[in-house]
C-alpha positions as CSV (number, residue, x, y, z in Angstrom):
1,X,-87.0,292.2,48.4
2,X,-88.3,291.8,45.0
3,X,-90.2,289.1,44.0
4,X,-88.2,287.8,41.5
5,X,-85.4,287.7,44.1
6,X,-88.0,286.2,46.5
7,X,-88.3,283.0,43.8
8,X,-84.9,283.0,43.3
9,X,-84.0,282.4,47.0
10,X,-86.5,280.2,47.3
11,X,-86.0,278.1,45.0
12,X,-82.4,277.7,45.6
13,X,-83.5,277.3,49.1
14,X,-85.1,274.1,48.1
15,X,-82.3,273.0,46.3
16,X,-80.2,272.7,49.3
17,X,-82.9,271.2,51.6
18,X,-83.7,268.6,48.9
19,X,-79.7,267.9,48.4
20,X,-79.5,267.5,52.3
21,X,-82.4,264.9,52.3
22,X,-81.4,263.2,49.4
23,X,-77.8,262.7,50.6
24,X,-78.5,260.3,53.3
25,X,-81.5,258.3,51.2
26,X,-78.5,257.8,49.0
27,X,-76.1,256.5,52.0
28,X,-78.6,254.0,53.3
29,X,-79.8,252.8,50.3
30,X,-76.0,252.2,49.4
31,X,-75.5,250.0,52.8
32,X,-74.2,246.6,52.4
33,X,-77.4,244.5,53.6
34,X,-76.6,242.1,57.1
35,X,-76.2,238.7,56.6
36,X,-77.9,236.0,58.9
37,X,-77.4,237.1,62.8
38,X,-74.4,235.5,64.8
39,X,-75.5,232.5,67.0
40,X,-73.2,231.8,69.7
41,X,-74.1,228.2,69.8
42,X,-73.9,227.6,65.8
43,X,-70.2,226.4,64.2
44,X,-68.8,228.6,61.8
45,X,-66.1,227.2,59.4
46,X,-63.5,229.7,57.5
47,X,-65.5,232.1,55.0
48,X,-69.1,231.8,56.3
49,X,-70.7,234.6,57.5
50,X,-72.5,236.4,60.1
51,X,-74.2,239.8,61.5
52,X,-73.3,241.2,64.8
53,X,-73.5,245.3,65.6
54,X,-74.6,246.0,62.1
55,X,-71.6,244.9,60.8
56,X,-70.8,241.3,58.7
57,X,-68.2,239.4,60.0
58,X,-66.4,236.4,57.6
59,X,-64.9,233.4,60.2
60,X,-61.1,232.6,59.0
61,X,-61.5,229.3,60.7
62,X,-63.4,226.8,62.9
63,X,-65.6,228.9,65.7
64,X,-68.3,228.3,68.5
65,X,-69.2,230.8,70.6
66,X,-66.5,233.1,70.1
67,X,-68.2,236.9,69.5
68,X,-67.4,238.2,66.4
69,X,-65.0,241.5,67.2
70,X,-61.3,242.1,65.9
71,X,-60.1,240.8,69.4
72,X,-60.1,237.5,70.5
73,X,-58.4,234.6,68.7
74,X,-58.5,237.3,65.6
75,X,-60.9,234.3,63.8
76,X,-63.3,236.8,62.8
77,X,-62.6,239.5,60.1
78,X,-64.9,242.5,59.8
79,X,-66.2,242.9,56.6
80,X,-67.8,246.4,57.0
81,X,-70.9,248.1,58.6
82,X,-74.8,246.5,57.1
83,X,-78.0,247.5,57.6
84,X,-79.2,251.0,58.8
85,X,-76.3,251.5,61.2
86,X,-78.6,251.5,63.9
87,X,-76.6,249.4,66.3
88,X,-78.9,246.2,66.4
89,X,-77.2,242.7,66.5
90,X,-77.3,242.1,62.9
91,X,-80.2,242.1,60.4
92,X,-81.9,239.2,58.0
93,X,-80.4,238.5,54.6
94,X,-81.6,240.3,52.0
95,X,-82.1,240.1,48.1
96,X,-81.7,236.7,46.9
97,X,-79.5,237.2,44.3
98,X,-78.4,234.5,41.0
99,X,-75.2,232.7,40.1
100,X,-73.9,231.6,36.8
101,X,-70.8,229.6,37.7
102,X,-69.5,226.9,35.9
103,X,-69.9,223.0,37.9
104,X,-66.9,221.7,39.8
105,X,-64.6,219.0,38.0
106,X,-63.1,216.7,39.5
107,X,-59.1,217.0,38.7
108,X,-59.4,220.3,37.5
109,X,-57.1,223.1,38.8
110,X,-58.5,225.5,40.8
111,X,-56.9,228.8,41.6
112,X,-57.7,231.1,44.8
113,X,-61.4,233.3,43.6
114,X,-62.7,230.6,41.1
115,X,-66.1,229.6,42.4
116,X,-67.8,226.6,41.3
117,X,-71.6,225.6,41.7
118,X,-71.1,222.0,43.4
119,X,-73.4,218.7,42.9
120,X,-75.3,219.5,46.1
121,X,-76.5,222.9,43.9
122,X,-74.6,224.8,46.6
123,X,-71.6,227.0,45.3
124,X,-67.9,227.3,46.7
125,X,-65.2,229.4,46.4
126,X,-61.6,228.4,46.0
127,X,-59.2,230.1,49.5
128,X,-56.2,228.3,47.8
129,X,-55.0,227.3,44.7
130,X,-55.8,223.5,44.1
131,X,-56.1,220.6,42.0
132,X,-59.8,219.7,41.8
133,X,-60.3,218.9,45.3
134,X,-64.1,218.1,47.0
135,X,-65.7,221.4,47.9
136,X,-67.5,219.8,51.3
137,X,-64.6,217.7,51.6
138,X,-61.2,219.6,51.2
139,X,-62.6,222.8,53.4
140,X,-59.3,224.4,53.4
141,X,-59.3,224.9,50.0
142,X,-62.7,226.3,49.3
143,X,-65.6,228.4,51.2
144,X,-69.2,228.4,50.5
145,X,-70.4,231.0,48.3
146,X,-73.8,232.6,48.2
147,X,-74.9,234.6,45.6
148,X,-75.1,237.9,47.4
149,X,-71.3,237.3,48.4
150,X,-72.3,236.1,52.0
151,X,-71.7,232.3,52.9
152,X,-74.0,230.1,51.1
153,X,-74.1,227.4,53.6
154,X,-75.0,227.0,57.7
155,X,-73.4,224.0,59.4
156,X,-75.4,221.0,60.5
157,X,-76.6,220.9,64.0
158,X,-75.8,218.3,66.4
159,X,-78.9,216.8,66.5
160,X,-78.4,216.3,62.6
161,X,-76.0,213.5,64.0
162,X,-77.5,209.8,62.8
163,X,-75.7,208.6,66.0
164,X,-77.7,210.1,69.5
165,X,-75.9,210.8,72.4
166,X,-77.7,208.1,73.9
167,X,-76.4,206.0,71.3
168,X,-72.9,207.4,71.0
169,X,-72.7,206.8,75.0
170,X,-74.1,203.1,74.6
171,X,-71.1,202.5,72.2
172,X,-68.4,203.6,74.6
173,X,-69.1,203.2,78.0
174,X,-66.0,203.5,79.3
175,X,-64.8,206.2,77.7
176,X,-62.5,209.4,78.1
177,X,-64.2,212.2,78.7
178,X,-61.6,213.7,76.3
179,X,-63.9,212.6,73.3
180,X,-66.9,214.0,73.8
181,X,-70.4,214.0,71.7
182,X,-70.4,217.2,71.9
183,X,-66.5,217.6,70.2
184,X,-67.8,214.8,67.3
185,X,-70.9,216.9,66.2
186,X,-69.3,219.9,66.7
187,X,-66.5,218.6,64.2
188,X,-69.1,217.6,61.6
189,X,-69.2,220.8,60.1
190,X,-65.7,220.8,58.9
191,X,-67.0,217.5,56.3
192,X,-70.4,217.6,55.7
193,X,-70.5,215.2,53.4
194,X,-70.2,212.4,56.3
195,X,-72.9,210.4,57.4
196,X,-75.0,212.7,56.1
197,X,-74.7,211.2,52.5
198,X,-77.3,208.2,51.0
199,X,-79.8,206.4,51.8
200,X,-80.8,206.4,55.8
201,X,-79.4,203.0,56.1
202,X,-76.0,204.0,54.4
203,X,-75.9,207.4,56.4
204,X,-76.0,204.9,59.9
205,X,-73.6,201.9,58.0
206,X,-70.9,204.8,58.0
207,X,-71.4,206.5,61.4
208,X,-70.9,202.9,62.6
209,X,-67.8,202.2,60.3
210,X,-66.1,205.3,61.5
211,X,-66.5,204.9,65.3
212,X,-65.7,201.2,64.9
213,X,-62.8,201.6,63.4
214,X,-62.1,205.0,66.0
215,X,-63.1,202.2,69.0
216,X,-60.7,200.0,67.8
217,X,-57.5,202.2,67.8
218,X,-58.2,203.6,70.7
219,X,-59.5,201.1,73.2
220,X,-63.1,202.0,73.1
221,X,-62.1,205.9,73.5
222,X,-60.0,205.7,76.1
223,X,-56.8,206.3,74.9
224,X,-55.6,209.7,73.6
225,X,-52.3,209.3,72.9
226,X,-50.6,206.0,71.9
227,X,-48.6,204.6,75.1
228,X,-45.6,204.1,73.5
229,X,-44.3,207.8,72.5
230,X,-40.3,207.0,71.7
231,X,-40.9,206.1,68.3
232,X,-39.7,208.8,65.6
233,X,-42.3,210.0,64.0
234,X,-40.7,212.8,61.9
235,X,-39.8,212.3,58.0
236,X,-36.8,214.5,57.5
237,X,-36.6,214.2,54.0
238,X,-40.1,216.6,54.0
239,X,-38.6,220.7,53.8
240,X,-40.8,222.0,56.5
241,X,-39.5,219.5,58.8
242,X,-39.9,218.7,62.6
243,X,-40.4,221.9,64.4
244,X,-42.3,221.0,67.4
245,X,-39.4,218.3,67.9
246,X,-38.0,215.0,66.6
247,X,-40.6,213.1,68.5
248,X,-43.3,215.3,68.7
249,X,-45.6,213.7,65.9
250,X,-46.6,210.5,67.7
251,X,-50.4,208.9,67.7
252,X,-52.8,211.2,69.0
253,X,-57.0,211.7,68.7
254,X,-59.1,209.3,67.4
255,X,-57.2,207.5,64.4
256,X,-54.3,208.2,66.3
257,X,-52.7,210.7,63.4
258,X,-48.6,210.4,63.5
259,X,-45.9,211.2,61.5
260,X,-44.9,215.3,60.5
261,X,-46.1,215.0,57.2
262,X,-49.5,213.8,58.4
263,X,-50.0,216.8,61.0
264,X,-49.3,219.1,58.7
265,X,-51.5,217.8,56.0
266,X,-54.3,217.4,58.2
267,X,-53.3,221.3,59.6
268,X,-53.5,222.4,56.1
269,X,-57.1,220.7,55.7
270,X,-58.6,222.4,58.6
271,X,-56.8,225.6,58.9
272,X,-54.9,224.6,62.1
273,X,-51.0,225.0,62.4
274,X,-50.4,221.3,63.2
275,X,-47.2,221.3,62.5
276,X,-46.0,223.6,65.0
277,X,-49.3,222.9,67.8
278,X,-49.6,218.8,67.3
279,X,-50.3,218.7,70.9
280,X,-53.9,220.5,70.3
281,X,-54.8,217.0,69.2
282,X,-54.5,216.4,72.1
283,X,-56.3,219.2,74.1
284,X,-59.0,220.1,72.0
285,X,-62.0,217.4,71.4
286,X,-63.0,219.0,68.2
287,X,-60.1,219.3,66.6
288,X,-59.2,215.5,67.3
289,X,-62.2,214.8,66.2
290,X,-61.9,216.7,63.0
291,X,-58.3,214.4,62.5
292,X,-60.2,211.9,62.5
293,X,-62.8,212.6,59.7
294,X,-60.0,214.3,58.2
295,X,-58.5,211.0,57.4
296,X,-61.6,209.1,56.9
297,X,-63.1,211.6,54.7
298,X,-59.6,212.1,52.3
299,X,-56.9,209.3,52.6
300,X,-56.7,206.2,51.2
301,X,-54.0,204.8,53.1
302,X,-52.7,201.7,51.9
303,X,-56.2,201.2,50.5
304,X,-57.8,202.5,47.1
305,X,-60.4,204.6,48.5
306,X,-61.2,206.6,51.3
307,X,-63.5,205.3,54.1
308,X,-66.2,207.5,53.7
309,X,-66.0,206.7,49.6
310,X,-65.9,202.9,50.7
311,X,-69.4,203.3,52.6
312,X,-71.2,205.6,50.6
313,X,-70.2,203.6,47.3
314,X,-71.2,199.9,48.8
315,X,-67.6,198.8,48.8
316,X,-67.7,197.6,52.3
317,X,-66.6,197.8,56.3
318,X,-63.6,195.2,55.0
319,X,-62.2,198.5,52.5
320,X,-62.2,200.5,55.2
321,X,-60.0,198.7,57.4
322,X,-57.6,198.5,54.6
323,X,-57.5,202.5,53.9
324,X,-56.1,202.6,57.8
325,X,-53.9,199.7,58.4
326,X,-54.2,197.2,55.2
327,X,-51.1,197.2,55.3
328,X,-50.6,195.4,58.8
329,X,-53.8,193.8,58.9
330,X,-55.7,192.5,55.4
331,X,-55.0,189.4,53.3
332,X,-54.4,187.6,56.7
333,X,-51.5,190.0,58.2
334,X,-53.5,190.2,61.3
335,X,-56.8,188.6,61.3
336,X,-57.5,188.4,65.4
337,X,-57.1,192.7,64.6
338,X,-59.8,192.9,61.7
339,X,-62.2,190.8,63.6
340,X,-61.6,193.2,66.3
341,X,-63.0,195.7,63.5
342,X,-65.6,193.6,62.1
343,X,-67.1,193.2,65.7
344,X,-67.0,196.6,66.9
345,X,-68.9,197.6,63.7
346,X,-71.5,195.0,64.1
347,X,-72.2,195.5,67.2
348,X,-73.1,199.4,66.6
349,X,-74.7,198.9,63.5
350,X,-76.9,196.6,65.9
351,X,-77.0,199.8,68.4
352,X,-78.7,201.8,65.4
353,X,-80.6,199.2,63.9
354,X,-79.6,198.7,60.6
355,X,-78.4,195.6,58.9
356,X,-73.8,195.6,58.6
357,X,-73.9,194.8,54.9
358,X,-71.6,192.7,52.5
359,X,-67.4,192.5,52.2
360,X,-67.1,192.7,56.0
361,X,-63.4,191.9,56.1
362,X,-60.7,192.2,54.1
C-alpha cells in the first residue's frame, strides 16, 4: 500500500472511531436529568414529580406508597427515561434553572399551561382553565412548577402538623378509628396553606378551630356518616345530576359534606370522582379528611369568608361557625349549638397552649 493511501485510510479510520465515540457523548449528555428519588412514605399530589428506574414519573393525583409504574391505580404517568440509563432508583436534581413568570392575581382567568410565580415565591401551573383561584388552595386547578419543569414543591411531613398525635388523641378520646392522625396529615398536602400560615399562635388558633368545629359535627369523631340517611340530598336542577342514586349524597367525613353538587365540587377540587364514588368518603380516611379542609379552606357557606381566611385574618372562631351552619345557628338560631363550638375550641386551644382570641361566637 502506498503511503498516501496509508494516510488516507487512516485518517478516515479515525473519522469513524471518533463518530462512534462521539455518538453516545451526544446521547447522554442529551438525557433528561432525574428529578428528586421516589419515597414510598412521602405524599405526592397531581403534577409533582419523582425518579424511580431512571425514569421521571408526574403523579395525576393524591399518592402514598404506591410505586411509580404504568400499572397500578394508573396515578403515575411516565414522563421518559433520566439520568445515565443505568438502572439506579432515580438520581438528584440537577441544574437549578430561572423563571420569569408573571405573579398570580387574584380574579384573573387562568387557562390550562399559564404558570404564575405565587406569594410564597413558589410557581404553579394551571391543569384547568380557571378564574383566579389560590394556587396552594384550589389544587385541582394548578400544579407546582419548578423551573427545570419538575414539581417545584414537596409536601409537608406529618410531623409538620402544629397538632401532635399525642395531642390530636387527647382531643378525641373516644374516637373512630376511621379518622385517623395519620389520614389528617396525610391530607395536609392537598392545602398547604392550613395551619401552616402566621404567626405560631395563629397556626395552633386554626388547627383548634377546624377540629372543634369537625368534633362538633361529628360527636367527638365518632360519627362517619350522619344517622339519619333518608333525606334527599340530590339537587336535580344541577345537569350532571344524581348518578350514584337519589339518596346517595348524604353527610359523610368530618364536616359531614352532603348534597350532589357538594361531592362533586369537592371531587373536582381534589381530583376524585365524587360524584360517582361518594361512598370513598366514607372508606378512605384521607380523602374524608381532605373534604373537610376542602370546605374549610374554600367555602364560605352562609358566611363571608372561609374558615381558614377567618383564622388567619383575626376575624374570629364566631366567623367560622357561621361559614358552616350560620345559617341554623348565629344571631341566636341555636345558641346551646355554638356554645357547643365555642367550648370544644377552647378547650383545644387549652390542649396546645395558646390563648382562644376575640369574637368567639357569633
Amino acid at each position: 500500500m502506498s503511503r498516501q493511501r496509508l494516510i488516507a485510510f487512516l485518517t478516515a479510520l479515525a473519522v469513524a472511531v471518533g463518530l462512534a465515540i462521539l455518538v453516545p457523548l451526544a446521547s447522554t449528555a442529551s438525557a433528561a436529568e432525574c428529578t428528586t428519588p421516589y419515597s414510598s412514605s412521602a405524599v405526592y399530589t397531581g403534577g409533582m414529580t419523582a425518579s424511580y428506574n431512571s425514569h421521571n414519573w408526574q403523579a395525576k393525583w393524591w399518592t402514598q406508597g404506591e410505586t411509580p409504574s404504568t400499572g397500578g391505580s394508573g396515578v403515575w404517568a411516565d414522563q421518559g427515561s433520566c439520568g445515565s440509563g443505568s438502572g439506579g432508583t432515580g438520581g438528584t436534581t440537577g441544574g437549578s434553572g430561572s423563571c420569569n413568570y408573571p405573579a398570580w392575581a387574584a380574579g384573573h382567568n387562568y387557562v390550562a399551561g399559564d404558570i404564575v410565580k405565587y406569594t410564597n415565591g413558589n410557581y404553579y401551573k394551571a391543569s384547568h382553565d380557571n378564574p383566579g383561584y389560590d394556587p396552594v388552595i384550589s389544587t385541582w386547578y394548578w400544579d407546582p412548577y419548578g423551573c427545570n419543569g419538575g414539581g417545584g414543591t414537596t409536601p409537608p411531613s406529618n410531623g409538620s402538623f402544629v397538632v401532635s398525635e399525642a395531642q390530636f388523641n387527647q382531643m378525641f378520646p373516644s374516637r373512630n378509628s376511621f379518622y385517623s392522625y395519620s389520614g389528617l396529615t396525610a391530607a395536609l398536602s392537598a392545602y398547604p396553606g392550613f395551619a401552616t400560615t402566621g404567626s405560631d399562635t395563629v397556626k395552633k388558633q386554626e388547627a383548634a378551630a377546624f377540629l372543634a368545629n369537625v368534633s362538633h359535627e361529628t360527636g367527638g369523631l365518632v360519627y362517619i356518616t350522619e344517622i339519619d340517611k333518608s333525606g334527599n340530598y340530590c339537587d336535580t336542577s344541577r345537569s350532571y345530576g344524581c348518578p350514584a342514586g337519589t339518596y346517595a349524597y348524604y353527610g359523610r367525613g368530618p364536616i359531614q359534606l352532603s348534597w350532589n353538587f357538594n361531592y362533586k365540587a369537592a371531587g373536582d377540587a381534589l381530583g376524585v370522582n365524587l360524584l360517582n364514588n361518594p361512598s370513598l368518603v366514607e372508606t378512605d380516611s384521607a380523602i374524608a379528611w381532605k373534604t373537610g379542609l376542602w370546605y374549610w379552606n374554600t367555602q364560605t357557606g352562609p358566611g363571608t369568608m372561609t374558615g381558614h381566611n377567618a383564622m388567619v385574618n383575626g376575624a374570629g372562631f364566631g366567623e367560622t361557625i357561621r361559614s358552616i351552619n350560620g345559617s341554623i345557628e348565629c344571631n341566636g338560631g341555636n345558641p346551646a349549638q355554638v356554645q357547643s363550638r365555642i367550648n370544644a375550641y377552647q378547650n383545644f386551644v387549652s390542649i396546645l397552649g395558646v390563648p382562644a382570641g376575640n369574637n368567639l361566637s357569633c
